[in-house]
N, CA, C and O atoms as a Tripos MOL2 file, in Angstrom:
@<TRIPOS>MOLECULE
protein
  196   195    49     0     0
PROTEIN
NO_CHARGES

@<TRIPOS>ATOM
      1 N          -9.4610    7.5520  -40.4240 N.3       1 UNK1
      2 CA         -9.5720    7.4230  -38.9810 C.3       1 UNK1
      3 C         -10.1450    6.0660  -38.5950 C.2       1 UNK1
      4 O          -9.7930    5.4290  -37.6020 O.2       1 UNK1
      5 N         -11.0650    5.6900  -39.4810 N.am      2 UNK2
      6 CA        -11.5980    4.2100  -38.8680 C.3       2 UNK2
      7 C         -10.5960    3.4480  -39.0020 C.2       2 UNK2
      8 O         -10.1080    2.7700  -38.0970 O.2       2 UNK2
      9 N         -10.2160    3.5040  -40.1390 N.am      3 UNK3
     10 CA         -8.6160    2.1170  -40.6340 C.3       3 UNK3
     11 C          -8.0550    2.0460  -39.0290 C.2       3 UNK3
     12 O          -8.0210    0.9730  -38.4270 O.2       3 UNK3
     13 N          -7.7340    2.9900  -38.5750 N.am      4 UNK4
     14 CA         -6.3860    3.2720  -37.1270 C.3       4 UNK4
     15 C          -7.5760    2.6940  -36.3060 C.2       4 UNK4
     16 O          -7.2760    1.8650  -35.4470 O.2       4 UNK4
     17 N          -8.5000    2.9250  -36.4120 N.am      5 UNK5
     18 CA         -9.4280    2.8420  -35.0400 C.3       5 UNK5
     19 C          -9.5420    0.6930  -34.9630 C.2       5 UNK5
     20 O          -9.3670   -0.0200  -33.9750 O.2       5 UNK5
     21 N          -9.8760    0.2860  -36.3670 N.am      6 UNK6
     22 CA        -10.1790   -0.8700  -36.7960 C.3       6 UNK6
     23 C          -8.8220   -1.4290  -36.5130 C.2       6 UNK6
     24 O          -8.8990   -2.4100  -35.7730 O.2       6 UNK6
     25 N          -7.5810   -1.1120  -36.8740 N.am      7 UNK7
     26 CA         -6.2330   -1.8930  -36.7090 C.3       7 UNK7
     27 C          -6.0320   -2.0110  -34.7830 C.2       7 UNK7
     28 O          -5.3600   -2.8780  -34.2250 O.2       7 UNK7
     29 N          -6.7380   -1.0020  -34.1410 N.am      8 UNK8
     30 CA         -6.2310   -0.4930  -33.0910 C.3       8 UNK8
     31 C          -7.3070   -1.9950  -32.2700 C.2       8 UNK8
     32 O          -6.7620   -2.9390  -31.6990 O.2       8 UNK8
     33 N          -8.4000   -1.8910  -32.3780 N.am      9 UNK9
     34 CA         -9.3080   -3.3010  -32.4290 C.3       9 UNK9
     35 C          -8.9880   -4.5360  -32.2580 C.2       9 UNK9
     36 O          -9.1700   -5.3200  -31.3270 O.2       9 UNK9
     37 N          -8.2550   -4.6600  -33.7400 N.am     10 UNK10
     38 CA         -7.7550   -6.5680  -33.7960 C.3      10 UNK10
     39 C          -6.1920   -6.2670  -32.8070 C.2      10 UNK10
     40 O          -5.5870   -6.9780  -32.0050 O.2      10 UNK10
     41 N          -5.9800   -5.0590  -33.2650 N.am     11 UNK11
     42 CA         -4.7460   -5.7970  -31.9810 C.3      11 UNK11
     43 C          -4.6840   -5.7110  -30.5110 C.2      11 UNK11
     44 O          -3.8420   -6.1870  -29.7500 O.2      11 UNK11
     45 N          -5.5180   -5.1590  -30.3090 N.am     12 UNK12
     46 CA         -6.2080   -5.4570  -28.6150 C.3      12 UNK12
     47 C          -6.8810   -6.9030  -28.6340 C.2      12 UNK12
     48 O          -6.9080   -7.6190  -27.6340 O.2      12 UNK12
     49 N          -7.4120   -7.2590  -29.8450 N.am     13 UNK13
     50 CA         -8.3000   -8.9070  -29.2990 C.3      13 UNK13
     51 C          -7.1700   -9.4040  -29.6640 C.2      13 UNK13
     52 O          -7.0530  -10.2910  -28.8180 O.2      13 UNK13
     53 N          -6.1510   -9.4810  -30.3850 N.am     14 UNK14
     54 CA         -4.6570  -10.4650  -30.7450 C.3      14 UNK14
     55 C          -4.2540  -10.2800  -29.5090 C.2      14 UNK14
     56 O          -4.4180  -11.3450  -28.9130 O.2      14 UNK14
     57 N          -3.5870   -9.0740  -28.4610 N.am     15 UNK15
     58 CA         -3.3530   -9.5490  -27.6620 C.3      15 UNK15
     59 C          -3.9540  -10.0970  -26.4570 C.2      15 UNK15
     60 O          -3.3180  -10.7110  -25.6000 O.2      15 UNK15
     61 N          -5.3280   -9.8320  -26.4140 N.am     16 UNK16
     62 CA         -5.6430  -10.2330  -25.2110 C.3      16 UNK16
     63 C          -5.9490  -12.0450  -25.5530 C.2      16 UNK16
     64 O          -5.7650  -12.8170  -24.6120 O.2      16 UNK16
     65 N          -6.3080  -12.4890  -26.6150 N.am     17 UNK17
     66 CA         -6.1740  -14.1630  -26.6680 C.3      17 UNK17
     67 C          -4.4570  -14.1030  -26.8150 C.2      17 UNK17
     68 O          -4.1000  -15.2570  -26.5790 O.2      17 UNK17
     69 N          -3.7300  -13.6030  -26.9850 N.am     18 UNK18
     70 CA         -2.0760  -14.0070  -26.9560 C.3      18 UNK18
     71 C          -1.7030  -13.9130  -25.4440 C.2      18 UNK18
     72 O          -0.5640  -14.2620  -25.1320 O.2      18 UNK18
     73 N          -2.5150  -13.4970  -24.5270 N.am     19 UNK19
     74 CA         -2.2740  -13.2490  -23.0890 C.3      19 UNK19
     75 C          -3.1000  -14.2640  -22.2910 C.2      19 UNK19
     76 O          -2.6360  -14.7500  -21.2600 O.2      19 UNK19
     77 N          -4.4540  -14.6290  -22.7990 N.am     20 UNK20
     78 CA         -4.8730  -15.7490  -21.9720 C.3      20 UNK20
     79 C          -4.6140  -17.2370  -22.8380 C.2      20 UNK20
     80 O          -5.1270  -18.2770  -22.4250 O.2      20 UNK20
     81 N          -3.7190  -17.2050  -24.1370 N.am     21 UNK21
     82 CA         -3.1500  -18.1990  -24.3480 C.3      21 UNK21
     83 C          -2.0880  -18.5530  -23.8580 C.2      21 UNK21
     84 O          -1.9530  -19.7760  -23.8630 O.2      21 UNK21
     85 N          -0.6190  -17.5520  -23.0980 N.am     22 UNK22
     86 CA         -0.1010  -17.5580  -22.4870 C.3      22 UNK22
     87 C          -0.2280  -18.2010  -20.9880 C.2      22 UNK22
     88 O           0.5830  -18.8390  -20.3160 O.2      22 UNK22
     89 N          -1.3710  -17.8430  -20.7710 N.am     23 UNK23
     90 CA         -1.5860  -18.1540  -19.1310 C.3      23 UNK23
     91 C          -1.9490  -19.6470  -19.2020 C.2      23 UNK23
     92 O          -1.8850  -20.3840  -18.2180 O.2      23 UNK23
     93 N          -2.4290  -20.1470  -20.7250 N.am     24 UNK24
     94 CA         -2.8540  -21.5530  -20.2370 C.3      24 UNK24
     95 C          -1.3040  -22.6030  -20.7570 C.2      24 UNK24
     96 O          -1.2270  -23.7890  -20.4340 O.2      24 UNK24
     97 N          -0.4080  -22.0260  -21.4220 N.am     25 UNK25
     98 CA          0.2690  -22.1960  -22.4450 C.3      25 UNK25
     99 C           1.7250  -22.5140  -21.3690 C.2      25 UNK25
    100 O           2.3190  -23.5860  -21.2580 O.2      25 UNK25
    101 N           1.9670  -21.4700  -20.8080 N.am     26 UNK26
    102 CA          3.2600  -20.9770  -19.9290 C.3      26 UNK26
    103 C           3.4270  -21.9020  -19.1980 C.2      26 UNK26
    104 O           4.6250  -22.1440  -19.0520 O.2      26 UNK26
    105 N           2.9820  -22.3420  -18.8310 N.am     27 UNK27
    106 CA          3.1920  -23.2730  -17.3620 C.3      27 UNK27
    107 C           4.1190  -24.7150  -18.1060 C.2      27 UNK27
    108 O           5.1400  -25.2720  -17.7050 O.2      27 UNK27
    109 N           3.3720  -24.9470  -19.1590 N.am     28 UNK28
    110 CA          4.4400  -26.2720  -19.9070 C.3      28 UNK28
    111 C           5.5820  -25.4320  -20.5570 C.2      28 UNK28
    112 O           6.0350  -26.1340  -21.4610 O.2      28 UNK28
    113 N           6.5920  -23.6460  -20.4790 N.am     29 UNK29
    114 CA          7.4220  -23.9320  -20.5830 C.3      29 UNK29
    115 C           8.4750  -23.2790  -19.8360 C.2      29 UNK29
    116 O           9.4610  -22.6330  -20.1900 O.2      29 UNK29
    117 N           7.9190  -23.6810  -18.4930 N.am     30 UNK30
    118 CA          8.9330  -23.2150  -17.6440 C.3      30 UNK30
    119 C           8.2120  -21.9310  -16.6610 C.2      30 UNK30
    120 O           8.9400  -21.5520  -15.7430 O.2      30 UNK30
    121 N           6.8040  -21.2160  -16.7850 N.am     31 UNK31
    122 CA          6.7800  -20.0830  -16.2890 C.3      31 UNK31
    123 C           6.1910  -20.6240  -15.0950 C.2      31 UNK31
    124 O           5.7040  -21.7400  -15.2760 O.2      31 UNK31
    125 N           6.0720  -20.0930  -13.7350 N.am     32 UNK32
    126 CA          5.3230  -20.4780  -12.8220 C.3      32 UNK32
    127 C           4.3830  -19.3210  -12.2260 C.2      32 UNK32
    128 O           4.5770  -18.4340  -11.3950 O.2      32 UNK32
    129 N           3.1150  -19.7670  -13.1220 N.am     33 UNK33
    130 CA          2.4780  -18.1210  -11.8600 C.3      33 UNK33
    131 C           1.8530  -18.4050  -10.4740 C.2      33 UNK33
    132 O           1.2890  -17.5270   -9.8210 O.2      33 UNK33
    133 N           1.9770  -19.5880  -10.0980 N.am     34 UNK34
    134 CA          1.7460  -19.6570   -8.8560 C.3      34 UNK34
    135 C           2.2980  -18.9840   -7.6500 C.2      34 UNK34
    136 O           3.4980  -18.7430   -7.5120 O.2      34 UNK34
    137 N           1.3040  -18.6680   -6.7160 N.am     35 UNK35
    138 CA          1.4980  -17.1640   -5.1700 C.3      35 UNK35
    139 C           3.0240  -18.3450   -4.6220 C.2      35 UNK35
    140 O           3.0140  -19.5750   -4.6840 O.2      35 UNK35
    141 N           3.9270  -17.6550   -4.2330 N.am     36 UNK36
    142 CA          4.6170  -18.5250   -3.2670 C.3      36 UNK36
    143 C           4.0700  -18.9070   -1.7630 C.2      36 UNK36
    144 O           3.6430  -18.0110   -1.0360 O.2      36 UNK36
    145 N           4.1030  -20.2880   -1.3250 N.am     37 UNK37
    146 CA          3.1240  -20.1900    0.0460 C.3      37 UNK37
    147 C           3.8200  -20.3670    0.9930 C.2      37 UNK37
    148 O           4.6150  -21.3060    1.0290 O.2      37 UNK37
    149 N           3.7030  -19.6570    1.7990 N.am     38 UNK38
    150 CA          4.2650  -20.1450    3.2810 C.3      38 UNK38
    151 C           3.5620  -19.4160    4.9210 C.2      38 UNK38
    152 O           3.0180  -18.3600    5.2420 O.2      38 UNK38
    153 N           3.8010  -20.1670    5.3300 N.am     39 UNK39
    154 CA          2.4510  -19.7960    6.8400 C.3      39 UNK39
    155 C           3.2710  -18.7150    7.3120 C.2      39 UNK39
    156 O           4.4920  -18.8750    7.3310 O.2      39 UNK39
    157 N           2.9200  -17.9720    7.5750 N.am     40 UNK40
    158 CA          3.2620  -16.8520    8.6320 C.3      40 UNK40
    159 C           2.1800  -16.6270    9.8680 C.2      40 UNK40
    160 O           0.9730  -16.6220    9.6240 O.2      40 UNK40
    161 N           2.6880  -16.4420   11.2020 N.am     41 UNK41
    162 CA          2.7100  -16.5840   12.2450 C.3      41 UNK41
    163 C           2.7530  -14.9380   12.4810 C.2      41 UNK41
    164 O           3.2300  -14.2130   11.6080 O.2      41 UNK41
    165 N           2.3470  -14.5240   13.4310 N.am     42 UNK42
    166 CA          2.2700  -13.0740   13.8660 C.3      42 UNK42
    167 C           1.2460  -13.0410   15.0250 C.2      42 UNK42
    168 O           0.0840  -13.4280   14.9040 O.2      42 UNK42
    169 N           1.8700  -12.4630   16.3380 N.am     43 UNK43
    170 CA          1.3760  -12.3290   17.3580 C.3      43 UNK43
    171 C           0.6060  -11.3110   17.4400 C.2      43 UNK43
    172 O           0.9990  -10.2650   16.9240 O.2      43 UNK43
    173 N          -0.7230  -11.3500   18.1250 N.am     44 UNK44
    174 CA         -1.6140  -10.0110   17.6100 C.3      44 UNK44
    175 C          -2.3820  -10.1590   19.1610 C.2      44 UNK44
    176 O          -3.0380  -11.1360   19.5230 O.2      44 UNK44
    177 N          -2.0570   -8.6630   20.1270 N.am     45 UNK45
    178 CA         -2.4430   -8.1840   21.1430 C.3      45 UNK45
    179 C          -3.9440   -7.5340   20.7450 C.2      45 UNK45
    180 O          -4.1200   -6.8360   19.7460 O.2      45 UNK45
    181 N          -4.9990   -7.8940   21.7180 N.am     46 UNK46
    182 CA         -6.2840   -7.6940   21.5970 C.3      46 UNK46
    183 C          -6.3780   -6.7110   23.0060 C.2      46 UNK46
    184 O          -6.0370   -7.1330   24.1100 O.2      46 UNK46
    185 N          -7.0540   -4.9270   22.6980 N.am     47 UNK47
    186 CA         -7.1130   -4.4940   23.8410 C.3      47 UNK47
    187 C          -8.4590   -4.2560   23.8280 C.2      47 UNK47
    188 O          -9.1390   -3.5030   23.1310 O.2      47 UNK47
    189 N          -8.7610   -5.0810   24.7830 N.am     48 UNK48
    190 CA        -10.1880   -5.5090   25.1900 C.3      48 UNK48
    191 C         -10.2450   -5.1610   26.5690 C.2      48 UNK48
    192 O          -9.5750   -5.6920   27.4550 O.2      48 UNK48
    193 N         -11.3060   -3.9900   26.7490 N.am     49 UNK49
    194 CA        -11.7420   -3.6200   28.6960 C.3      49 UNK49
    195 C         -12.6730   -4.8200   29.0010 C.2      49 UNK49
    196 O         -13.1620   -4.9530   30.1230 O.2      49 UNK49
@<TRIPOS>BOND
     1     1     2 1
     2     2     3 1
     3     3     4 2
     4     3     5 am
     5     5     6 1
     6     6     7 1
     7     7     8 2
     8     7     9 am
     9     9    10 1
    10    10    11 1
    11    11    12 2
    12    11    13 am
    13    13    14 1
    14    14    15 1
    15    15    16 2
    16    15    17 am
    17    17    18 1
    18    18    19 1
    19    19    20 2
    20    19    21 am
    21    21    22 1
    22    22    23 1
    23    23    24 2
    24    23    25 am
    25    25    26 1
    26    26    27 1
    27    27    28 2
    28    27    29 am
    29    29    30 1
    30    30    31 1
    31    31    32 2
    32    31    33 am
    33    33    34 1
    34    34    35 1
    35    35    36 2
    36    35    37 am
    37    37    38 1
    38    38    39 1
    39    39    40 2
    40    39    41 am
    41    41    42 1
    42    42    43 1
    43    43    44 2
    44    43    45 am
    45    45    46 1
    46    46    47 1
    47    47    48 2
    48    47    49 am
    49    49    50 1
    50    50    51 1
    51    51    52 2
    52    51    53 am
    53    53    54 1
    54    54    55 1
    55    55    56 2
    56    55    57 am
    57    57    58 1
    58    58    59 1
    59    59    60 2
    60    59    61 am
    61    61    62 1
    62    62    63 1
    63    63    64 2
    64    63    65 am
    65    65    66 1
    66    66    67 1
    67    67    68 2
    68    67    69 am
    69    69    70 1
    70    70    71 1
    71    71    72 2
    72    71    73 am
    73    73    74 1
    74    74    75 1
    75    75    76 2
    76    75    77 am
    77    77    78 1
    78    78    79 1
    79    79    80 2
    80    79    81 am
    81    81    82 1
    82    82    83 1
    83    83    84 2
    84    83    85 am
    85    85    86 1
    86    86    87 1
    87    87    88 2
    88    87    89 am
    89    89    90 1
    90    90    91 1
    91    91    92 2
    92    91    93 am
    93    93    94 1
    94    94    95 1
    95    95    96 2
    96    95    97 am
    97    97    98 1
    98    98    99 1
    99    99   100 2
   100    99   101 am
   101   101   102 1
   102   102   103 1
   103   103   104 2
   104   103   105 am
   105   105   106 1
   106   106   107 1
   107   107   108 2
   108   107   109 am
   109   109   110 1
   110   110   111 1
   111   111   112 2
   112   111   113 am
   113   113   114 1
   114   114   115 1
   115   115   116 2
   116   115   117 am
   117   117   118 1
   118   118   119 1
   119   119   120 2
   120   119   121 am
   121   121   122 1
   122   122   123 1
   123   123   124 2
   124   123   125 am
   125   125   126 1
   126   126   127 1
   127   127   128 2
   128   127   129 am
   129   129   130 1
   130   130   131 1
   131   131   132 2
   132   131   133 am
   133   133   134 1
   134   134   135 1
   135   135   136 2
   136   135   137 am
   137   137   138 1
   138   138   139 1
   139   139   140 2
   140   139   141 am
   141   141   142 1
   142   142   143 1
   143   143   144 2
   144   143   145 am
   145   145   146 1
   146   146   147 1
   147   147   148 2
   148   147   149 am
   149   149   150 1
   150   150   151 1
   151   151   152 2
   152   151   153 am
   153   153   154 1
   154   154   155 1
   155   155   156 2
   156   155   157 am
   157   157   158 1
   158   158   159 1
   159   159   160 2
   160   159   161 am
   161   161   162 1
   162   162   163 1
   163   163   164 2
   164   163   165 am
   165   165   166 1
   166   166   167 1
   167   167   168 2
   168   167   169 am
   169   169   170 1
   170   170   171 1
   171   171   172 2
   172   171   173 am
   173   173   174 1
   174   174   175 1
   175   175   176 2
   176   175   177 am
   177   177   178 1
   178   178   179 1
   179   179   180 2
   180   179   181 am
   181   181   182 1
   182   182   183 1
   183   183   184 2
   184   183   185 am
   185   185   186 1
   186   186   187 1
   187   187   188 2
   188   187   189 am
   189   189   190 1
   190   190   191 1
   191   191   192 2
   192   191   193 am
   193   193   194 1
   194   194   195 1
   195   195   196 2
@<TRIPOS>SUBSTRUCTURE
     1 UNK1         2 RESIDUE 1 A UNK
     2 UNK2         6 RESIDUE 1 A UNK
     3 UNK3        10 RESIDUE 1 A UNK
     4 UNK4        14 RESIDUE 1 A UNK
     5 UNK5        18 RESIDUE 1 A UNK
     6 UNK6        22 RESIDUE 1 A UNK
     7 UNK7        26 RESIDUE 1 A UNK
     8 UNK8        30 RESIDUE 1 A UNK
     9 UNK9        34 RESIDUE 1 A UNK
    10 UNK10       38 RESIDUE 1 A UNK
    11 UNK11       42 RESIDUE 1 A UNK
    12 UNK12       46 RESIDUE 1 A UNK
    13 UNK13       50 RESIDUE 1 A UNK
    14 UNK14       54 RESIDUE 1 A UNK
    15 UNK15       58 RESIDUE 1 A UNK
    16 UNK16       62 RESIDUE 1 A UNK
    17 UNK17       66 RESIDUE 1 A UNK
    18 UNK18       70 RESIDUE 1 A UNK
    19 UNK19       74 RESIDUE 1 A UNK
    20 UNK20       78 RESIDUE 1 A UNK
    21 UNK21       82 RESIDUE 1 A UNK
    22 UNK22       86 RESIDUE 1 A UNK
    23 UNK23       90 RESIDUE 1 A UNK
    24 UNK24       94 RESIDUE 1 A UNK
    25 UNK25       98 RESIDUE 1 A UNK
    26 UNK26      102 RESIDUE 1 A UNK
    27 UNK27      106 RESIDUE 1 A UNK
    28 UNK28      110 RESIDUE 1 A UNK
    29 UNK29      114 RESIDUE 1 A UNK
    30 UNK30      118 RESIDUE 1 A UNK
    31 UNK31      122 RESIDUE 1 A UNK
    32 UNK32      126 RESIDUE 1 A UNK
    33 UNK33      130 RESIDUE 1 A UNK
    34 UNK34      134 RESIDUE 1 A UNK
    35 UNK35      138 RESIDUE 1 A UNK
    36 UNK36      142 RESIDUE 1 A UNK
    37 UNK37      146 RESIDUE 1 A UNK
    38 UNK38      150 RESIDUE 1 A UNK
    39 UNK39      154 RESIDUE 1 A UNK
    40 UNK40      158 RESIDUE 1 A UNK
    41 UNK41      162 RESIDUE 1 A UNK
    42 UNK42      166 RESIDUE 1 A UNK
    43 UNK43      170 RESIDUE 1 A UNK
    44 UNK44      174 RESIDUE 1 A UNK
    45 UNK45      178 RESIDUE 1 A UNK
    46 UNK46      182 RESIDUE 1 A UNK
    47 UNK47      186 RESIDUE 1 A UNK
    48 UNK48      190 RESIDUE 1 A UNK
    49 UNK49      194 RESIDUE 1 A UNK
């Protein structure tokens, strides 16, 4: 049970540095995680006595 528990371990820390090596990694090949931006405008009625 430990063996599974111990394998189950390194490959959660393999992927999580294979995921924030990605994030620093991706961008030189092609991925873009940047928000798309654009202004939006929206008219907003205030009911105020």
């Amino acid at each position: 049970m430990s063996r599974i528990f111990k394998l189950l371990v390194y490959l959660i820390i393999l992927g999580a540095i294979g995921l924030v090596g990605y994030a620093y990694v991706g961008p030189f090949f092609g991925a873009d995680f940047s928000a798309p931006q654009s202004e939006v405008r929206v008219p907003v009625t205030l009911d105020a006595n």
